[in-house]
SEZA-64404 format. One record per residue (C-alpha): residue number from 1; residue in three letters; x, y, z. Coordinates in nm, 4 decimals. Layout:
BEGIN
     n   res         px         py         pz
   NUM   ALA          X          Y          Z
...
END
This chain:
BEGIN
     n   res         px         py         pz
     1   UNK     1.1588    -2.5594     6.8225
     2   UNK     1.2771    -2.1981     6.7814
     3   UNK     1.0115    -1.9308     6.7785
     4   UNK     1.0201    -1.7221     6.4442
     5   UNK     0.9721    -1.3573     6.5265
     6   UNK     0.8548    -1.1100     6.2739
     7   UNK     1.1987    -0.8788     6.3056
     8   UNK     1.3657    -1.1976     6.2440
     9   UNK     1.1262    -1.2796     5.9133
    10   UNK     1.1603    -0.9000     5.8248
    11   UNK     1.5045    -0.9183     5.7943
    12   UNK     1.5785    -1.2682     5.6368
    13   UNK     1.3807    -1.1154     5.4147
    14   UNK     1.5724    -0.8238     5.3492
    15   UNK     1.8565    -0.9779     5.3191
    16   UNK     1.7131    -1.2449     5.1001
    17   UNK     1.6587    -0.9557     4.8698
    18   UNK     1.9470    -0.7862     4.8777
    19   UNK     2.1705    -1.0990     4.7916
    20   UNK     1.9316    -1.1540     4.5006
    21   UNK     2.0179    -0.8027     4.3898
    22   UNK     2.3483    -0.8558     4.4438
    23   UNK     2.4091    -1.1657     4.2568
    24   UNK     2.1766    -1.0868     3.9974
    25   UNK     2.4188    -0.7502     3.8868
    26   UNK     2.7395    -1.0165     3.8788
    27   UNK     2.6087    -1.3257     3.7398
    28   UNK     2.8624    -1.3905     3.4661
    29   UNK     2.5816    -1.3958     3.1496
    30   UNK     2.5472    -1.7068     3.0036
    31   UNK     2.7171    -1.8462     2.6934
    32   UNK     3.0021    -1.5877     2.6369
    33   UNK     3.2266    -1.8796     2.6300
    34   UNK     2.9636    -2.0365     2.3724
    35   UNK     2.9611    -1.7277     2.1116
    36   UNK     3.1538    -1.8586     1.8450
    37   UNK     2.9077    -2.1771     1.8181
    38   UNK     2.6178    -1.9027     1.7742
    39   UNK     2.4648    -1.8374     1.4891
    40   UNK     2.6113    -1.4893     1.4115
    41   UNK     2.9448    -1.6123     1.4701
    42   UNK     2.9104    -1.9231     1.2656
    43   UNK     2.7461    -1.7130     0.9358
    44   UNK     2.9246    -1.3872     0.9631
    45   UNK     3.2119    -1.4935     0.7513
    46   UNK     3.0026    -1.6345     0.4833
    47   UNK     2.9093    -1.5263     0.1723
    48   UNK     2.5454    -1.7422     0.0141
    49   UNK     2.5914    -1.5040    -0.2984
    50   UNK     2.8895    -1.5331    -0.5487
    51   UNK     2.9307    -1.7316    -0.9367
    52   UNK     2.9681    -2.0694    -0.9924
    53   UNK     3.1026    -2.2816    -1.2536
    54   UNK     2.8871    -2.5187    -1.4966
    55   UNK     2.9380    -2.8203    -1.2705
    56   UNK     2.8328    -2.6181    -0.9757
    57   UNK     2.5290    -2.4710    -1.1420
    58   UNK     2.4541    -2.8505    -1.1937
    59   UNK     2.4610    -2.9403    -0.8924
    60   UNK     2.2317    -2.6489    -0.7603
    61   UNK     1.9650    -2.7123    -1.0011
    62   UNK     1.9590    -3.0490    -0.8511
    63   UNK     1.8891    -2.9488    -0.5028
    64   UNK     1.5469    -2.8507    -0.3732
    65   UNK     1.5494    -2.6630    -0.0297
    66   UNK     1.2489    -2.7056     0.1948
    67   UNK     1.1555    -2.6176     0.5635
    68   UNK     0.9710    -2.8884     0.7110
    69   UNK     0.7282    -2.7752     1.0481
    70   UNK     0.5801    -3.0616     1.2737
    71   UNK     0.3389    -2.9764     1.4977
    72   UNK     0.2499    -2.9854     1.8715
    73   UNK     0.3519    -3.3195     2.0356
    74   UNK     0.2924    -3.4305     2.3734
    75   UNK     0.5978    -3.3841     2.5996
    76   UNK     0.6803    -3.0178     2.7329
    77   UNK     0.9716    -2.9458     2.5091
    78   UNK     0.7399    -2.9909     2.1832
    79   UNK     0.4582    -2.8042     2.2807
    80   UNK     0.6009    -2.5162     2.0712
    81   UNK     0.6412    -2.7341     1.7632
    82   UNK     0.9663    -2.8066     1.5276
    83   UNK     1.1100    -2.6639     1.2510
    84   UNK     1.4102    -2.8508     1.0572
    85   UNK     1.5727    -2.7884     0.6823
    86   UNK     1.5139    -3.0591     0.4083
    87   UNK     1.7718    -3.1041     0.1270
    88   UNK     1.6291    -3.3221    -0.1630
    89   UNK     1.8916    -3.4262    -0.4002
    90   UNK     1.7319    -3.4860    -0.7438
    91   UNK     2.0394    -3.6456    -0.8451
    92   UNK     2.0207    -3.9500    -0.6089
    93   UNK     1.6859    -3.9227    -0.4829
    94   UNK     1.7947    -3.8792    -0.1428
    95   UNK     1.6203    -3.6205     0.1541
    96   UNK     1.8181    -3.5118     0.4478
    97   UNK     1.6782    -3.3603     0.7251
    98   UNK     1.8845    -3.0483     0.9360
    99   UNK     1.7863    -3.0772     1.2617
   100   UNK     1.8431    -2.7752     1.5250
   101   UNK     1.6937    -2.9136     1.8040
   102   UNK     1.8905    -3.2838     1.9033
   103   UNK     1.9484    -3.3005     2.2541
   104   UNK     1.9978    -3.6642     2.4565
   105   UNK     1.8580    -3.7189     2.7795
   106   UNK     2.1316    -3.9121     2.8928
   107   UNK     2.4122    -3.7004     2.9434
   108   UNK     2.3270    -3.4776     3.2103
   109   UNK     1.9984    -3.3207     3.0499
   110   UNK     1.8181    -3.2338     3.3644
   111   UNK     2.1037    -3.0909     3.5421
   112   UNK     2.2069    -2.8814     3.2328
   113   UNK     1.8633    -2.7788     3.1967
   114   UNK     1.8463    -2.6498     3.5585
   115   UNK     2.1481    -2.5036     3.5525
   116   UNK     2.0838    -2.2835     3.2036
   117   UNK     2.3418    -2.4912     3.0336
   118   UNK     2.1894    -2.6943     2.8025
   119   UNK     2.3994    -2.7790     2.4720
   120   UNK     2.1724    -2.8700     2.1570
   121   UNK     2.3299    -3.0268     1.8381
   122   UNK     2.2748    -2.9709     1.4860
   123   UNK     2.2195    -3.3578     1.3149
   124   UNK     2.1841    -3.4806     0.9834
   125   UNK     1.9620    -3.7651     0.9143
   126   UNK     1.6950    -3.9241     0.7022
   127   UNK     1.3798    -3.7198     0.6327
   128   UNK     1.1655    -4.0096     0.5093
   129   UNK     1.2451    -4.1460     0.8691
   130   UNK     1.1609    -3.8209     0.9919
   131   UNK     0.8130    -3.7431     0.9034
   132   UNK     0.7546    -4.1487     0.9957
   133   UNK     0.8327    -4.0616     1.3494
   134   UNK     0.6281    -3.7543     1.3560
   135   UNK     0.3505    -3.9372     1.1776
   136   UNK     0.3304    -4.2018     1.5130
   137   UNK     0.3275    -3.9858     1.7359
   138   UNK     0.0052    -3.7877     1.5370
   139   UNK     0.1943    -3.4723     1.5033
   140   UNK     0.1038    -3.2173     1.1759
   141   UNK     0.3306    -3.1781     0.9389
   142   UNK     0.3977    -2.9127     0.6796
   143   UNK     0.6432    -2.8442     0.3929
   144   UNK     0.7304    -2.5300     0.2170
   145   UNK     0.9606    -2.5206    -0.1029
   146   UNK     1.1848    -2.2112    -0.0376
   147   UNK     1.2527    -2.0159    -0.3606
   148   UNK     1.6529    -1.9576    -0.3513
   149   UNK     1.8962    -1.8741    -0.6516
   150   UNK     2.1110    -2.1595    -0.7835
   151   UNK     2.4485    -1.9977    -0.5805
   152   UNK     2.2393    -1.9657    -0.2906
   153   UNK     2.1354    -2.3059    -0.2480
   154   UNK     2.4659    -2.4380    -0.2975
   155   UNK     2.6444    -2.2569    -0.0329
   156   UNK     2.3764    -2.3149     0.2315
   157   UNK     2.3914    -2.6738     0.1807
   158   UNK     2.7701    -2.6609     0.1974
   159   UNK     2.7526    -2.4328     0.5254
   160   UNK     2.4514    -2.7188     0.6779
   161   UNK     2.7310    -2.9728     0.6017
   162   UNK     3.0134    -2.7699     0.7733
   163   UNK     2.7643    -2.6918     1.0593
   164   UNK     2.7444    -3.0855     1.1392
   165   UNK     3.1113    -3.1503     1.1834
   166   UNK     3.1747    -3.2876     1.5142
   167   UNK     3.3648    -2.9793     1.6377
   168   UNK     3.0334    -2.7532     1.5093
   169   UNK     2.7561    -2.8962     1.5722
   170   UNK     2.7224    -2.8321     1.9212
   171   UNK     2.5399    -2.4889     2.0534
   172   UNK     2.4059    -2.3570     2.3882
   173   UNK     2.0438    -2.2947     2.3482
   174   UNK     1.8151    -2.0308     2.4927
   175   UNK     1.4410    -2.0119     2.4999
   176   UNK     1.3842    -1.7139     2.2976
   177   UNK     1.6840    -1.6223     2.1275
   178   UNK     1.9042    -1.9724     2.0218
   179   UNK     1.6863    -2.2633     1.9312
   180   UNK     1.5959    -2.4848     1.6243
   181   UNK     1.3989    -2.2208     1.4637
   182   UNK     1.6285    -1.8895     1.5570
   183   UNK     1.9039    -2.0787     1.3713
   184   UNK     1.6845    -2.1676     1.0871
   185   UNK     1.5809    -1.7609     1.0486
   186   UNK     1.9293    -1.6736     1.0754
   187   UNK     2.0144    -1.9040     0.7849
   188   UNK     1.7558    -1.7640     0.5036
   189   UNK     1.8450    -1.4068     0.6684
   190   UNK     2.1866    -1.4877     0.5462
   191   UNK     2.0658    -1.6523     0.2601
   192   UNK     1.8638    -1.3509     0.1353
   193   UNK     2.1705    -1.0583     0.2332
   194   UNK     1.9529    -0.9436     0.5528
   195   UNK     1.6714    -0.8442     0.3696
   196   UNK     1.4660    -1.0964     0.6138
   197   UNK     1.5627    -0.9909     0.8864
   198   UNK     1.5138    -0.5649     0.7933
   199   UNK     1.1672    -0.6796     0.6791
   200   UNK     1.0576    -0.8690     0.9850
   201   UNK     1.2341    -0.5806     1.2307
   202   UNK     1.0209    -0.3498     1.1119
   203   UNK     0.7152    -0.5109     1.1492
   204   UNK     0.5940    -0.4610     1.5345
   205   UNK     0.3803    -0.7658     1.7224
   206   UNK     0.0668    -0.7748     1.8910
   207   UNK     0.1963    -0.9485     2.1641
   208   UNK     0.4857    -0.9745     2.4089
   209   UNK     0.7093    -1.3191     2.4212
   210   UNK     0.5208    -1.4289     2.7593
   211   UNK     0.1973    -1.3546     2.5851
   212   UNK     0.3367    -1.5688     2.2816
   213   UNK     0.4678    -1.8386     2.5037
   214   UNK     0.1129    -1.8580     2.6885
   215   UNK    -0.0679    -1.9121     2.4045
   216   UNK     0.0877    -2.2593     2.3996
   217   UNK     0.0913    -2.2751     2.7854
   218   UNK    -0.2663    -2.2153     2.8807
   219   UNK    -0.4260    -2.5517     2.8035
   220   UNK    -0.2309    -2.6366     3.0987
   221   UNK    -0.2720    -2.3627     3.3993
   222   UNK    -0.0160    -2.4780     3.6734
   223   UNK     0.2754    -2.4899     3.4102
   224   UNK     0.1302    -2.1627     3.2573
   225   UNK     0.1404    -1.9662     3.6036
   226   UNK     0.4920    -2.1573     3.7316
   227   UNK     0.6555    -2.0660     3.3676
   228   UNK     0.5326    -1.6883     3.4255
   229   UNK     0.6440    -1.6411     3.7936
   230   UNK     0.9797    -1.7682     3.6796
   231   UNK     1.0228    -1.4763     3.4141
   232   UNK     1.1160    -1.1392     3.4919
   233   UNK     1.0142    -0.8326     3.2755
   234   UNK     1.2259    -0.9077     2.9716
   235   UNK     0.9560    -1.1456     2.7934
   236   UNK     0.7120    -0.8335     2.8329
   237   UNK     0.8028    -0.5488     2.6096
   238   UNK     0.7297    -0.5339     2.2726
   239   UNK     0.8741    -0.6885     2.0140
   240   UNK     0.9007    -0.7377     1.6565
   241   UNK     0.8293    -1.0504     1.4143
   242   UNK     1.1864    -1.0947     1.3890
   243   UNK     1.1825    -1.1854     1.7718
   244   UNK     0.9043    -1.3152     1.7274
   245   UNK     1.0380    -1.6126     1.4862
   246   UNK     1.1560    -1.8169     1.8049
   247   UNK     0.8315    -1.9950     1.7635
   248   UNK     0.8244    -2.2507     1.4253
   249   UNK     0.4854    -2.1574     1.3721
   250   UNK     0.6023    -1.7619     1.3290
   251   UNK     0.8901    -1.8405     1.1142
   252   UNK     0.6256    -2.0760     0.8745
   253   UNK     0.4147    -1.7502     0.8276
   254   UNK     0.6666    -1.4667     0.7915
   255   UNK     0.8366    -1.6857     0.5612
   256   UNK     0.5057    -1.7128     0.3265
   257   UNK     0.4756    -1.3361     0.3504
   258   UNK     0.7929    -1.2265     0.2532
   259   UNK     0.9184    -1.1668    -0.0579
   260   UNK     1.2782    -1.0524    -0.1456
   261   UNK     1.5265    -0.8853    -0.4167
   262   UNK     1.7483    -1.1486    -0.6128
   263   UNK     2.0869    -1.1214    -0.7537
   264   UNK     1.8987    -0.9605    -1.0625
   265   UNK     1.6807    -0.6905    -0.9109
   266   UNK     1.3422    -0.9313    -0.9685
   267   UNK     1.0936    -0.9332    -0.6133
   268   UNK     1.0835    -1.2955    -0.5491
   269   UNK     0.8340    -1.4587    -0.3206
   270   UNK     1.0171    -1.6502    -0.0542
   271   UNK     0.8253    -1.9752    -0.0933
   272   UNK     0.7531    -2.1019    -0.4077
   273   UNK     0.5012    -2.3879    -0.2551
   274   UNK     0.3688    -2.5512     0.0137
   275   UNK     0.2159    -2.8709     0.1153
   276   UNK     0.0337    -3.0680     0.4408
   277   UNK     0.1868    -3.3665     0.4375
   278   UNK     0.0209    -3.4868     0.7701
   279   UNK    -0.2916    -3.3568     1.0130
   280   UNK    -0.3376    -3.5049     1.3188
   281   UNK    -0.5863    -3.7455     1.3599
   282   UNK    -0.7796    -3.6224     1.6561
   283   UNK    -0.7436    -3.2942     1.7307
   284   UNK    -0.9223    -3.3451     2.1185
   285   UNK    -0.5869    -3.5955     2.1957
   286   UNK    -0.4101    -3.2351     2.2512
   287   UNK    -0.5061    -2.8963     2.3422
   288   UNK    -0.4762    -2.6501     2.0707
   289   UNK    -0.2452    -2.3310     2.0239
   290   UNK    -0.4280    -2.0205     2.1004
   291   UNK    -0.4408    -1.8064     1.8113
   292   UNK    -0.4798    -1.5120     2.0408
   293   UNK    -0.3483    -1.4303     2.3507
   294   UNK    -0.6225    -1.4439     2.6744
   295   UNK    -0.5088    -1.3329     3.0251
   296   UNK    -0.5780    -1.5768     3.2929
   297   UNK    -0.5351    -1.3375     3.5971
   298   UNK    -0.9152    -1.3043     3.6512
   299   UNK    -0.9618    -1.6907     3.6506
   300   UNK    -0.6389    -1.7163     3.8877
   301   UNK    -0.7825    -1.4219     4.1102
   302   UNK    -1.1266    -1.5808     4.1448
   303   UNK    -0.9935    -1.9105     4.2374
   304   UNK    -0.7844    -1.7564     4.4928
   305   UNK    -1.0442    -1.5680     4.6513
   306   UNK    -1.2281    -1.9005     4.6868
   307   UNK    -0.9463    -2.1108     4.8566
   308   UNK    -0.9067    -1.7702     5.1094
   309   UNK    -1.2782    -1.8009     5.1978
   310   UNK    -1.2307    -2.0880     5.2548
   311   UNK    -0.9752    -2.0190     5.4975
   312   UNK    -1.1489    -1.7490     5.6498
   313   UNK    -1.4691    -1.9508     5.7038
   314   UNK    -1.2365    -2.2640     5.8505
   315   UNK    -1.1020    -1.9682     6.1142
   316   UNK    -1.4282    -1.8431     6.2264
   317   UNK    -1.5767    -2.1748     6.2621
   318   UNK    -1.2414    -2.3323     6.5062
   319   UNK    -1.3294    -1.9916     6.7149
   320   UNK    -1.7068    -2.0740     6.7180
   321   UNK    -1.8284    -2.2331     7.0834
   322   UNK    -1.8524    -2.5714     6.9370
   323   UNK    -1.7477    -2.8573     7.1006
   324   UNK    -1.3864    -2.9295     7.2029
   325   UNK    -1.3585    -3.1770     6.9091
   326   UNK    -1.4758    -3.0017     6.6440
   327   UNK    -1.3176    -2.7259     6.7356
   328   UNK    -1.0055    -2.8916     6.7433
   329   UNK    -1.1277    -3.0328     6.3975
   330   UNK    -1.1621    -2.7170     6.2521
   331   UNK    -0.8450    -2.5889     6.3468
   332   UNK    -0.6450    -2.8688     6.2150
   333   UNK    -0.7959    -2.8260     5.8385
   334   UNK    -0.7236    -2.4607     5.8915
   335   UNK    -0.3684    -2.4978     5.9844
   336   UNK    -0.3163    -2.7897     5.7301
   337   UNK    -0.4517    -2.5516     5.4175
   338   UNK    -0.2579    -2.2889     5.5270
   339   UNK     0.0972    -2.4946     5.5654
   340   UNK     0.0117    -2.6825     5.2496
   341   UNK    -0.0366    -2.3143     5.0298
   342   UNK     0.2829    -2.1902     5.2254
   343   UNK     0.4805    -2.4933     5.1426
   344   UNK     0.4316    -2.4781     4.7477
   345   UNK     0.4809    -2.1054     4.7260
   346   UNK     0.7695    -2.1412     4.9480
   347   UNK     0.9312    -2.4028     4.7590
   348   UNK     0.8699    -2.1922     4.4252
   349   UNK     1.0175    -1.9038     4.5739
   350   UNK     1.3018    -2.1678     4.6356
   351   UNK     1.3263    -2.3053     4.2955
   352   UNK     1.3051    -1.9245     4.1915
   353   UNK     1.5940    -1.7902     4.4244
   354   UNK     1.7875    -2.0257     4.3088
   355   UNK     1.7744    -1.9758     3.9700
   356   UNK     1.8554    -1.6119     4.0275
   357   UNK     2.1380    -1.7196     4.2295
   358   UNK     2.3529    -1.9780     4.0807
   359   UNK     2.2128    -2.0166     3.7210
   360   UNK     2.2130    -1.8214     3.4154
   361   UNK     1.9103    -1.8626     3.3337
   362   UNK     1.8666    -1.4499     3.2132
   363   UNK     1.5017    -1.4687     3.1996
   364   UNK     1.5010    -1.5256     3.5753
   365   UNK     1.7154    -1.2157     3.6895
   366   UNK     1.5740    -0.9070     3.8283
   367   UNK     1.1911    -1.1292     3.9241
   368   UNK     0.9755    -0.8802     4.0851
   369   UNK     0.8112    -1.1930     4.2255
   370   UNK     1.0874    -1.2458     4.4697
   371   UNK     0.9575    -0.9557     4.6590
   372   UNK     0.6459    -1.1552     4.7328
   373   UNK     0.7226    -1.5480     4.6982
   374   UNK     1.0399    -1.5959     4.8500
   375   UNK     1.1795    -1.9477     5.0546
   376   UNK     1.0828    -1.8017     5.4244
   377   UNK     0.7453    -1.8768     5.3598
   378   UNK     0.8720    -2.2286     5.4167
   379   UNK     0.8938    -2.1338     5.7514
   380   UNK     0.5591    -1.9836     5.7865
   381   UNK     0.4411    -2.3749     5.6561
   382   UNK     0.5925    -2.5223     5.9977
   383   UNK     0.4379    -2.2150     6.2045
   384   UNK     0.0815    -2.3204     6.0656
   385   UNK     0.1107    -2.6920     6.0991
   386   UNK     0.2176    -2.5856     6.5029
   387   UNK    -0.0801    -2.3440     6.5275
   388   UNK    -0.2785    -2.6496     6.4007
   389   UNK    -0.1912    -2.8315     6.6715
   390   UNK    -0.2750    -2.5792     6.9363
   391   UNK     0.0608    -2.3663     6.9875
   392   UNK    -0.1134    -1.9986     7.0065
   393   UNK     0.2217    -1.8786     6.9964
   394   UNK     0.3205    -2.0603     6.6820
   395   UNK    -0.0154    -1.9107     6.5278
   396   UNK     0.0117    -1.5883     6.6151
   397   UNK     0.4087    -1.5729     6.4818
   398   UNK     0.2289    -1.7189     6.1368
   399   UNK    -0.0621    -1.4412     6.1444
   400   UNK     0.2174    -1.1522     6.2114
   401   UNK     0.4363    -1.2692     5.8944
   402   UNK     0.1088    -1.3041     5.6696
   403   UNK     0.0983    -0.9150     5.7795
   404   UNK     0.4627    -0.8590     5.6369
   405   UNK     0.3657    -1.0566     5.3027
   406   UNK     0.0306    -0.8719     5.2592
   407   UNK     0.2141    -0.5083     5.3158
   408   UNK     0.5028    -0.6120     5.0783
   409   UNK     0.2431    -0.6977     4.8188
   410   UNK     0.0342    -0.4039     4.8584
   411   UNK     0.3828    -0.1899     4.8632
   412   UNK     0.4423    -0.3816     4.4979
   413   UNK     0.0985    -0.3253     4.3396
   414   UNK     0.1607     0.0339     4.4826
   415   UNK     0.4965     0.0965     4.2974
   416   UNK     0.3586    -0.0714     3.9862
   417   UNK     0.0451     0.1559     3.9588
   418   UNK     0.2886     0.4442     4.0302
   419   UNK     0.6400     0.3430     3.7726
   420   UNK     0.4862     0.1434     3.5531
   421   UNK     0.7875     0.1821     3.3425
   422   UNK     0.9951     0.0409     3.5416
   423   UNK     0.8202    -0.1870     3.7275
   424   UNK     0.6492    -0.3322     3.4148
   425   UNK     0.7201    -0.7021     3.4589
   426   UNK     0.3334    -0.8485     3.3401
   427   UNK     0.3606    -1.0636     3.7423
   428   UNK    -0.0260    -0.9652     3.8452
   429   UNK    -0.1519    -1.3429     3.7953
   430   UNK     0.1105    -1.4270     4.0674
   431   UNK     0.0483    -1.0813     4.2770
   432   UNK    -0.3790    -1.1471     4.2596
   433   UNK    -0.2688    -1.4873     4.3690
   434   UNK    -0.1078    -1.4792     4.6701
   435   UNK    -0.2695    -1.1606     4.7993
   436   UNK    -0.5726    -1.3010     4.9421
   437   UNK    -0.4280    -1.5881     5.0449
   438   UNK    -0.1955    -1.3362     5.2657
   439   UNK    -0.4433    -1.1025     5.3444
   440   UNK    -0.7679    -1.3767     5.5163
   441   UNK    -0.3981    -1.4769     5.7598
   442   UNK    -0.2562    -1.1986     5.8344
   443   UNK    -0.3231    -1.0112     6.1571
   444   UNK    -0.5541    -0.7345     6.1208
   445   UNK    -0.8439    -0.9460     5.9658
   446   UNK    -0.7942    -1.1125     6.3140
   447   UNK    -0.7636    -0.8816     6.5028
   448   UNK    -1.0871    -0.7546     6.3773
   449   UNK    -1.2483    -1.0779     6.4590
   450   UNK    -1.0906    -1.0298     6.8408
   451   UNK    -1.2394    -0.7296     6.8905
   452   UNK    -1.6027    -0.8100     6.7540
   453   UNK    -1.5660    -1.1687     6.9869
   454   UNK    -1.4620    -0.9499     7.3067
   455   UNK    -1.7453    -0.6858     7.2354
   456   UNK    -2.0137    -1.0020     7.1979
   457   UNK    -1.8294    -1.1345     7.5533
   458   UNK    -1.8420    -0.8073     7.7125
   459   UNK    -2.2326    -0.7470     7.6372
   460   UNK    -2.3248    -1.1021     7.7854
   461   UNK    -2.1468    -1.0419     8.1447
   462   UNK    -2.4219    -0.8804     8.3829
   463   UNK    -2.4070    -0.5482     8.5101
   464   UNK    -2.4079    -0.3842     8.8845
   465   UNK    -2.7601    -0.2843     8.7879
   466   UNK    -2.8661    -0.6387     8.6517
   467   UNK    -2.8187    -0.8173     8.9839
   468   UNK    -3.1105    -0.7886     9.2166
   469   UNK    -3.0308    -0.5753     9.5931
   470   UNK    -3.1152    -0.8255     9.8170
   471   UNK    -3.0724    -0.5112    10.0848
   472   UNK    -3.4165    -0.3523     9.9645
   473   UNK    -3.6609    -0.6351    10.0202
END
């Protein structure tokens, strides 16, 4: 097998990052082609405020307009909850549910998903049937009554209906700023002349969108950390509750706070009521949503260090003078740990590169973590399992690149401490993760070690002056 030197690992490397760079700057952005499906394209030309005539007036007085919220469910993509638009017609008794977020699994959903592409659909369908569902799989549910004018009401139902035509209905989504409750915002915004959204805009957040996004993420750690290495620095700047309202759960509270100016100069409270229609049964059957945000870099950090010493201890034991078996023993759970922790941080450097490369996925573009998980460390996993298995040269190639990593993450913290501003991607879970792991492999610690065993070596071998002169008796 080929040796891998460290000028040839330096400058994959460098090229790795370069083409990232590059590609990153002329990655067409995603969903230009998809901009007249958004939602400002779709409401700009629409006007929620005008007269009506007697039959219309009847009509709105028969319509009730409510946002319905379901809770946390079990599967990834409803962790973050749901948040749809219920039209009650008094006339015929009927409720119809406008649902945002309809996607099928079996037309291509996991390579659209990969690939940033993933088309959602706007649906129309029973609301009785609705909360049912919701109900079986133990999920909350809430209802708010949204106070709207007669003309208002009217003309959002008629733009819902127009909205579910075949050659509508279809949108691209993004994470953060097109999903089912973006669309819903956008819709009262309109509604209400903008006087949501100039309310919520100037109303600054606590927290940043990753912080947001972990506080539905942390119940589960190794989805928490691979969702944040994945971002770049664009979740982590402030933000107001407008941008905030990506989350169901924001748009249910902002829209019980607000209040707005009618047609007739009268402050009206945006909801007029609200009900729980359904609490889940158990709440231990599902972790919780944070209400506040808690960083999990110390917990990530300490667990790190253990794993390292661990490492560290497994590489002064296999250079102990134990017995030719053990030693041997020791070495190959050294070498084993070290290719298995290469391998998955290779392979998300992989996933990561990737989605930098050939995807546009935005909230990938520009990673900082690139710098420091990349898809070479794939090679350092086949230089450890060698070393495991006694090739010194193998091992030593291994300890020179855990060098490289550990200066290119001490160069990263150093530029971070320094431009702050511009390096200000919130990455130190991932950075306090892989540094020790870098740092107990890479060369100097052993080096260290050499010189300490070669000192002990030296100090047992006997001196001129220790042998006896036979000459003199």
């Amino acid at each position: 097998m080929i040796r891998i030197h460290t000028k040839l690992f330096v400058s994959g490397l460098l090229c790795c990052i370069c083409l990232t760079s590059l590609f990153a700057i002329s990655i067409k952005p995603p969903g230009n082609e998809w901009y007249e499906f958004s939602s400002e394209a779709l409401l700009t030309s629409r006007e929620f405020s005008h007269e009506l005539s007697e039959q219309e007036i009847e009509i709105a007085d028969n319509l009730i307009v409510q946002l319905a919220t379901l809770g946390k469910g079990d599967p990834l993509y409803v962790w973050f909850g749901h948040t749809a638009l219920v039209i009650t017609d008094l006339r015929s008794n009927r409720k119809v549910m406008y649902d945002y977020g309809i996607f099928s699994f079996s037309s291509g959903f996991y390579k659209s998903f990969i690939m940033g592409r993933m088309l959602y659909e706007v649906w129309a369908t029973s609301a009785e049937g609705r909360y049912e569902e919701a109900m079986q799989e133990d999920r909350d549910i809430r209802i708010m009554t949204l106070n709207l004018e007669p003309s208002v009401k009217l003309e959002l139902v008629r733009f819902l209906n127009f909205n579910i035509q075949t050659e509508y209905q279809q949108y691209l989504y993004h994470h953060y700023d097109e999903n089912c409750s973006t669309r819903i915002r956008d819709i009262i915004d309109t509604a209400v002349l903008g006087q949501f959204k100039a309310w919520a805009m100037n109303i600054p957040s606590d927290y940043t969108i990753r912080q947001d996004v972990m506080r539905h993420t942390m119940a589960s750690p190794l989805i928490d950390w691979l969702l944040n290495f994945l971002q770049n620095s664009s979740i982590d700047r402030k933000v107001s509750l407008w941008e905030r309202m990506f989350l169901p759960q924001v748009l249910e509270k902002a829209l019980l706070d607000f209040s707005y100016i009618d047609s007739e100069g009268n402050t009206v409270p945006m909801v007029s009521s609200s009900e729980v229609m359904y609490v889940q049964s158990d709440p231990s059957i599902r972790p919780e949503v944070l209400e506040s945000w808690q960083s999990p870099t110390a917990m990530w950090f300490i667990g790190a260090l253990v794993i390292s010493s661990l490492i560290g201890l497994l590489s002064f034991a296999g250079n102990r003078t134990y017995t030719k078996n053990v030693k041997r023993m020791y070495r190959i759970i050294h070498g084993v740990l070290n290719a298995s922790l290469a391998l998955v941080f290779g392979m998300c450097g992989t996933v990561l590169l990737f989605m930098m490369l050939f995807t546009t996925h935005n909230v990938t573009y520009w990673n900082e973590n690139i710098l420091i998980v990349h898809p070479l460390l794939l090679l350092c996993a086949i230089q450890s399992i060698r070393g495991a298995f006694g090739r010194e040269k193998a091992m030593s190639a291994f300890r020179r690149n855990m060098s490289v990593m550990t200066v290119l993450v001490l160069l990263l913290i150093s530029v971070k401490l320094l431009l702050p501003e511009v390096f200000l991607q919130n990455n130190w879970q991932i950075i306090l993760t892989v540094f020790p792991f870098y740092l107990v492999n890479s060369s100097l610690l052993h080096r260290l070690f050499d010189r300490e065993k070669r000192m002990v070596k030296q100090d047992r071998q006997p001196h001129a002056y220790d042998t006896a002169d036979l000459g003199d008796i």
